[in-house]
C-alpha positions as CSV (number, residue, x, y, z in Angstrom):
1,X,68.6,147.8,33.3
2,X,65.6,149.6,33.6
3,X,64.0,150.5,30.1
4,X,60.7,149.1,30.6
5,X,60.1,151.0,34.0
6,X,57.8,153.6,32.7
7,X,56.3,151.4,30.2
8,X,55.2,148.2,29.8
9,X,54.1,146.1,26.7
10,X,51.2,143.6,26.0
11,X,51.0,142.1,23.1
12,X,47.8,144.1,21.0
13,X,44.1,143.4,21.9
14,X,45.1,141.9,25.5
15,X,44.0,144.3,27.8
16,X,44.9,147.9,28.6
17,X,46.9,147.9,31.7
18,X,50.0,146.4,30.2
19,X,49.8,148.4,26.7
20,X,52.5,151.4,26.5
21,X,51.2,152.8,29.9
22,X,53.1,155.1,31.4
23,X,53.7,154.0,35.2
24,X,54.1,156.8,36.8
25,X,54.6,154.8,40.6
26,X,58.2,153.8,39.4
27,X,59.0,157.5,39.6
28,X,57.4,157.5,42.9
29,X,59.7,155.0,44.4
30,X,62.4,156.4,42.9
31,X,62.1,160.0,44.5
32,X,61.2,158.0,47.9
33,X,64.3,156.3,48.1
34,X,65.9,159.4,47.7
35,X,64.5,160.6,50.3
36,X,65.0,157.7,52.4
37,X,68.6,157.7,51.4
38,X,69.2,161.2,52.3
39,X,67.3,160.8,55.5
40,X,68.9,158.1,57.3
41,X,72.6,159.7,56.1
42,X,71.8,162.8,58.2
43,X,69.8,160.5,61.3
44,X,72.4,157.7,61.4
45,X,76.2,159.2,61.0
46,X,77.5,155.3,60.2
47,X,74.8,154.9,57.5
48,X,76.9,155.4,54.7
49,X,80.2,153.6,55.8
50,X,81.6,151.3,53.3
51,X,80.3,148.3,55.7
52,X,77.1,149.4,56.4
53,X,76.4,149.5,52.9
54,X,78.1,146.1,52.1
55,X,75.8,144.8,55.1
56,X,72.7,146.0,53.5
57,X,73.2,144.8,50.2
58,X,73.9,141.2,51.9
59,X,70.6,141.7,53.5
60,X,68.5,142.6,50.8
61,X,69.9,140.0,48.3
62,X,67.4,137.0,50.0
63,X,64.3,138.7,50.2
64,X,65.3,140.5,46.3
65,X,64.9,137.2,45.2
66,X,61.9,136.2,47.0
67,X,60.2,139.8,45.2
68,X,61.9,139.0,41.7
69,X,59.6,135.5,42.0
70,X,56.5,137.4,43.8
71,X,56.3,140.1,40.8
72,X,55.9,137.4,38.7
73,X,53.5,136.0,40.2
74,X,51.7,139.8,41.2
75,X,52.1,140.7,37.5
76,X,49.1,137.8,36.8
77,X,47.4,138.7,39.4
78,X,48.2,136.2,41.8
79,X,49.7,136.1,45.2
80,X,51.6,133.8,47.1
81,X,52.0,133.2,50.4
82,X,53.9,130.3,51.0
83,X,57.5,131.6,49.8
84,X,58.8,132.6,53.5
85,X,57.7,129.6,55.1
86,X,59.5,127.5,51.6
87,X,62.2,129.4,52.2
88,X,62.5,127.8,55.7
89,X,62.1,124.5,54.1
90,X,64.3,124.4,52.1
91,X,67.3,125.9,54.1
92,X,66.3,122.9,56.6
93,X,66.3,120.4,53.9
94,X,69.9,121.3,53.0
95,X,71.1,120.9,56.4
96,X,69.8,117.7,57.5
97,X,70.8,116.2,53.6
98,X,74.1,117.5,53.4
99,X,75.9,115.8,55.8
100,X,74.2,111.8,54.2
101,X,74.2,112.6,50.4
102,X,76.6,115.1,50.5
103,X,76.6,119.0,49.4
104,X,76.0,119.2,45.9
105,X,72.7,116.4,46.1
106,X,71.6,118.3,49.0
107,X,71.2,121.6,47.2
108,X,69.9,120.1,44.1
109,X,67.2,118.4,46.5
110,X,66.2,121.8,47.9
111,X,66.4,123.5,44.8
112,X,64.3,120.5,43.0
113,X,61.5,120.5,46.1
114,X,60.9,124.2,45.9
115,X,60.6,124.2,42.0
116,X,58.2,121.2,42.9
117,X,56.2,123.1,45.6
118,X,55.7,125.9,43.2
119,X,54.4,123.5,40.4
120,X,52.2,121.9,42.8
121,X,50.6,125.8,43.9
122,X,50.3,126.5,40.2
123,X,48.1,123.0,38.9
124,X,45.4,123.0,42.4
125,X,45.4,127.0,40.9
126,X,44.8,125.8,37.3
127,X,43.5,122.3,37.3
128,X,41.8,122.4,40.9
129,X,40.5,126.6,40.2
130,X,41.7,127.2,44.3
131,X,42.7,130.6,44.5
132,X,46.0,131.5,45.0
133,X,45.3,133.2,48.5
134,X,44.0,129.7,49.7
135,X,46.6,127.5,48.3
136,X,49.9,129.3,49.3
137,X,47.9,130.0,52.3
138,X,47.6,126.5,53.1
139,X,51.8,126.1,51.7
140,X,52.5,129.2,54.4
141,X,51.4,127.0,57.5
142,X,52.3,123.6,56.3
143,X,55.9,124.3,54.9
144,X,57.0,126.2,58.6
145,X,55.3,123.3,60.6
146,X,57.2,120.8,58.4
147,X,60.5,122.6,58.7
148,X,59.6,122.7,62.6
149,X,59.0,119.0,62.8
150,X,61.9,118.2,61.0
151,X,64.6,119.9,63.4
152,X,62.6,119.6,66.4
153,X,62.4,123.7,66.3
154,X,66.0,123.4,66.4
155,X,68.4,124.9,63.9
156,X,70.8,122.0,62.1
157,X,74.3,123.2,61.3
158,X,75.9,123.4,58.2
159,X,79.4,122.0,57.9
160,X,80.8,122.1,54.1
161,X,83.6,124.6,52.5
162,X,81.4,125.7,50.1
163,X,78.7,126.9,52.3
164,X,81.1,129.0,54.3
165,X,82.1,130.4,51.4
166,X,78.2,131.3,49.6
167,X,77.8,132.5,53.1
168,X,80.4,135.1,53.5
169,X,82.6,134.7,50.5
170,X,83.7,138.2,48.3
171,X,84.8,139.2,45.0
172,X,87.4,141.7,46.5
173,X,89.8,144.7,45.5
174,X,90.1,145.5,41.7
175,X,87.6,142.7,40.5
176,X,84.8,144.6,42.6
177,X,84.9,147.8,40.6
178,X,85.4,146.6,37.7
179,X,82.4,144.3,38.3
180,X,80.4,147.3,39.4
181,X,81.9,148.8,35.8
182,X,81.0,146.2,33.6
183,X,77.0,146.2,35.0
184,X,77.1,150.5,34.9
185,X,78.1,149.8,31.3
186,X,75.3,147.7,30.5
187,X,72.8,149.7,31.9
188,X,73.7,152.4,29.7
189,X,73.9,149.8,26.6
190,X,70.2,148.9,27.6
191,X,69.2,152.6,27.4
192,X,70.6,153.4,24.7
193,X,69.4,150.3,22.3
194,X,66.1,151.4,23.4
195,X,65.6,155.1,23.5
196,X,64.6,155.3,20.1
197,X,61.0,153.3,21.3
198,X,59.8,156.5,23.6
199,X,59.0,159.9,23.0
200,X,61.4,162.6,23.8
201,X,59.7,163.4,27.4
202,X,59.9,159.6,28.3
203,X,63.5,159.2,26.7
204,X,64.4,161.9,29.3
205,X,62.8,160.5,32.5
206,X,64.2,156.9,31.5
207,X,67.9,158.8,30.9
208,X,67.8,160.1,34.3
209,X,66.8,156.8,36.1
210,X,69.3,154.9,34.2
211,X,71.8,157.5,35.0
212,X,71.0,157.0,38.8
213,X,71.3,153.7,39.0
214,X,74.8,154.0,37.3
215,X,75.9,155.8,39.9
216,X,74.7,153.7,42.9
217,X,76.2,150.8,41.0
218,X,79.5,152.7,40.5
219,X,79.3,153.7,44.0
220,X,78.6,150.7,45.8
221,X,81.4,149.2,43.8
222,X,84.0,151.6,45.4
223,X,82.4,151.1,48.9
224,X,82.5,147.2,48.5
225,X,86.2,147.8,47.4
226,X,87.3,149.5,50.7
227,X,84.8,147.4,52.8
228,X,86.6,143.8,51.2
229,X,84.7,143.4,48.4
230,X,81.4,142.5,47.0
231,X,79.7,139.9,48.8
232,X,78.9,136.4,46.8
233,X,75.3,136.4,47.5
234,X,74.9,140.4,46.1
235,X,76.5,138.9,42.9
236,X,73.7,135.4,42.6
237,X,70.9,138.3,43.3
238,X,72.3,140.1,40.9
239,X,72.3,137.2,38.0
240,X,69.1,135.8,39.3
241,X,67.9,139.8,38.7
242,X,69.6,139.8,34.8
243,X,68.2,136.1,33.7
244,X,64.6,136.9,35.0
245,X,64.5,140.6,33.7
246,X,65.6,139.7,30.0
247,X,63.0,136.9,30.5
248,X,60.3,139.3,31.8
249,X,60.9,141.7,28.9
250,X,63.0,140.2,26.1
251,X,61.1,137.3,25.7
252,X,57.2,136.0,24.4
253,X,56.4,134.5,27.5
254,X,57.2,137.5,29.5
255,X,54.7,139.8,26.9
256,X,52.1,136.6,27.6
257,X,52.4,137.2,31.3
258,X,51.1,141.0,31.2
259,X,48.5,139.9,28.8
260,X,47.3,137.2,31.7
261,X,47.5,140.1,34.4
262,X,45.8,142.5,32.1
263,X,43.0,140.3,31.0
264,X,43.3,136.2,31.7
265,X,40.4,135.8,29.1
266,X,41.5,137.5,26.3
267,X,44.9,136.5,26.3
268,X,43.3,133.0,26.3
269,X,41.0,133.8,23.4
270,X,44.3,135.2,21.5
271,X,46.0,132.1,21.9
272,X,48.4,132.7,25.3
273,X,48.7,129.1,27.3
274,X,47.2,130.4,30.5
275,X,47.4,127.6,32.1
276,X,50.8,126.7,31.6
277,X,52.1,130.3,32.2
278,X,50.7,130.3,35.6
279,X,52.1,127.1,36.4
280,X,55.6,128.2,35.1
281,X,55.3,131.7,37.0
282,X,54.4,129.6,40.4
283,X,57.4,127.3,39.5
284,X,59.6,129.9,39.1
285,X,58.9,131.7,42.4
286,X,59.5,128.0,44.3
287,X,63.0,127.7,42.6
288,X,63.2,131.7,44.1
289,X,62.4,130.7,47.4
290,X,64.7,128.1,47.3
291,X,67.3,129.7,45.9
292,X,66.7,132.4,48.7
293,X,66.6,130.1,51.8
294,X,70.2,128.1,50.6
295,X,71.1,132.0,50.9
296,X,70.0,132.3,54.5
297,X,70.9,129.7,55.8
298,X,74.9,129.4,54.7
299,X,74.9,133.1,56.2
300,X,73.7,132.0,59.4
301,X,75.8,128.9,59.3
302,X,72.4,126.8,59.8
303,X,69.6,125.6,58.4
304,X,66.7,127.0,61.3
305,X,63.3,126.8,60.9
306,X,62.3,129.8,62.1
307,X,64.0,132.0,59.9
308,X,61.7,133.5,56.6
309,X,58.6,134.7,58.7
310,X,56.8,137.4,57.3
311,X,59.4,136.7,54.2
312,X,56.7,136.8,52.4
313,X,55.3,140.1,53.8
314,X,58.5,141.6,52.5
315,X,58.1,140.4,49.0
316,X,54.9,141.6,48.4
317,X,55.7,145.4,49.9
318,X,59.2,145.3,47.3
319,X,57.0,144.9,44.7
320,X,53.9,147.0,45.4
321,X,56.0,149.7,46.3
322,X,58.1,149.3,43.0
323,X,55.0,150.2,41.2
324,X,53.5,146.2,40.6
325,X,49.6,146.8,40.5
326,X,47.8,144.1,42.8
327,X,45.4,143.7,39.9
328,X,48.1,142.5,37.7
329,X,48.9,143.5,34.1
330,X,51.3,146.3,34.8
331,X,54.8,146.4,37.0
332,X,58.7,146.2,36.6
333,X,61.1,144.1,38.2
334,X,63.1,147.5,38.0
335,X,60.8,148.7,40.2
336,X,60.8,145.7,42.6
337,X,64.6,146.2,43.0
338,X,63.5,150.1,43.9
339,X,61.3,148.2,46.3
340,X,64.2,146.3,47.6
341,X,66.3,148.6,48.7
342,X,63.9,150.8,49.8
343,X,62.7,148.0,52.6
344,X,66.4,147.2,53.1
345,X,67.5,150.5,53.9
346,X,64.3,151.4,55.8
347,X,65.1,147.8,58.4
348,X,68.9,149.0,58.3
349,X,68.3,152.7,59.6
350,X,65.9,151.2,62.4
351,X,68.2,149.0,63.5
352,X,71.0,151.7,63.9
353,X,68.2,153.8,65.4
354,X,67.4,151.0,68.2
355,X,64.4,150.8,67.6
356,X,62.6,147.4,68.3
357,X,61.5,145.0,66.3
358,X,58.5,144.9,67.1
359,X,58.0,148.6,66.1
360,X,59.8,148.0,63.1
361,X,57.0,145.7,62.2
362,X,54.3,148.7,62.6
363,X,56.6,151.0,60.5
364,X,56.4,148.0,57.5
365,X,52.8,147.1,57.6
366,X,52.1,151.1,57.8
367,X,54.3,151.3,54.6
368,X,52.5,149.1,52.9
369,X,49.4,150.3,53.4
370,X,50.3,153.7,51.9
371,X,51.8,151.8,49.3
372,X,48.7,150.0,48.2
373,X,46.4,153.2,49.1
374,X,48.7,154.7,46.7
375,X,48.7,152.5,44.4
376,X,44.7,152.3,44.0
377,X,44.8,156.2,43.1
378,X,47.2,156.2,40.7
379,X,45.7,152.8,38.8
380,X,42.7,155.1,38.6
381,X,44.0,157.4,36.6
């Protein structure tokens, strides 16, 4: 699922960072996970046990979503800040609703109020012209203090069948691999309807990416088999992943939003709804972060208020290290996913390494500023 890694497309006349430019910075990520990969296998002996590697892909799948809904909003050359703090929210929301208007209202409440947060960031961005900084800056504060208010700082449990089960429940023994089967086989389907697009240099570089991530798919399915299976929220990231990919790159509006990145004014001048695409993009990310904090909270068995700090410092590494320019106008969701795991992995083999947390934040905001120092070089050439 990765054939627009290396290249992106904007529709003609819209700008040059999103035209057929070959993003080299994917490649980049690639080769660091490896590394990364490799590393903590030889520093951390239990680092590739079946239920080690289950337990990171449970980890990541929150905070994946969060990045899916932050490239989108990167790729116009936005920000948003707000998403950990909504993520909060929301898990909060479903707690305290659940047990008056039962289960299914109470996560279509959440789900509803983060779309509605979102569309709210994206009109004071279009109607209003505050910059996204300052209004999800604003959402960042006010969502956590609301959440806060509305437990008393104290977590609410979450008592319903079904949230036990989106919380810990597993697609288990022989459906697992063939799962993992079924999503190797359409990578390679992707690859292959494509191909004939790039030249022969490219069409190699995009075989060998596809090929790996084949094989970490294949793999992890035969590790989630022997660890009990995969884990339900891996599977919703992994939907969430597929619906907003195809959208991203099968689709006009996903062509319109690298035309926005790559030049606002000139995709306005060639007829592209700015307007409504950023509303839509900061709409989308909402629904994300509410998808993301339902997440959290059924695997912590409560909705708490603190959870989702620095959520949004996550988000934005995933995707700036996957190769999503801060400008906007060029990036792949493939990349975010590199993005992802990389983060994932990196939190997993300090945490088997003891080392603190608060060291582990020095390590990510390090990261991120060689990301983006990295980032600046390579947009220059």
């Amino acid at each position: 699922m990765f054939p627009k890694e290396a290249v992106t497309e904007a529709p003609a006349g819209l700008g040059k960072k999103g035209a057929l430019a070959i993003n080299w910075k994917n490649y980049t990520s690639l080769a660091g996970l490896a590394v990364l990969i490799a590393i903590s296998a030889i520093m951390s002996p239990t680092f590739l046990s079946p239920f080690n590697i289950v337990n990171v892909a449970t980890q990541i799948a929150a905070p994946g979503i969060l990045a899916v809904g932050m490239t989108f909003v990167i790729l116009t050359g936005g920000i948003d800040l707000s998403v950990g703090s909504l993520l909060a929210l929301t898990g909060v929301i479903v707690a305290i609703a659940a047990p008056v208007i039962g289960w299914p209202l109470a996560v279509l409440l959440a789900i509803l109020l983060g779309t509605a947060v979102g569309m709210f960031h994206g009109l004071c961005i279009t109607r209003f012209k505050v910059p996204p900084f300052i209004v999800t800056l604003a959402g960042l504060s006010a969502y956590k203090g609301l959440a806060l208010i509305l437990t008393s700082s104290a977590s609410v449990p979450l008592r319903a069948d079904f949230f036990d089960y989106l919380g810990a429940g597993r697609v288990g023994g022989t459906a697992a691999l063939l799962l993992s089967a079924a999503i190797a086989v359409l990578m390679l389907f992707t690859y292959l309807s494509a191909r004939k697009k790039y030249g022969a240099k490219e069409r190699t570089k995009k075989g060998i990416v596809t090929i790996s991530a084949m094989a970490g798919t294949l793999a992890f399915g035969l590790l989630a088999q022997e660890a009990g299976g995969v884990p339900i929220q891996v599977l919703i990231f992994v939907v969430l992943f597929a619906i907003a990919w195809f959208a991203l790159n099968k689709t006009v509006f996903g062509r319109e939003l690298y035309a926005i990145g790559g030049n606002p004014e000139a995709a306005r001048l060639a007829g592209v709804k700015v307007k409504r695409g950023l509303i839509i993009v900061y709409a989308t990310a909402g629904f994300l972060a509410s998808i993301a904090g339902l997440l959290v909270a059924t695997r912590l068995g409560s909705g708490t208020p603190q959870v989702g700090t620095l959520g949004e410092l996550d988000a934005i590494a995933a995707v700036v290290i996957g190769g999503t320019s801060l400008m906007g106008g060029v990036g792949t969701l493939g990349g975010t996913i590199i993005g992802v795991i990389l983060i994932g992995i990196l939190n997993n083999l300090l945490s088997l390494l003891n080392i603190t947390a608060d060291m582990q934040m020095v390590f990510k905001g390090a990261i991120i500023l060689g990301a983006v120092m990295l980032d600046a070089k390579l947009s220059k050439k």
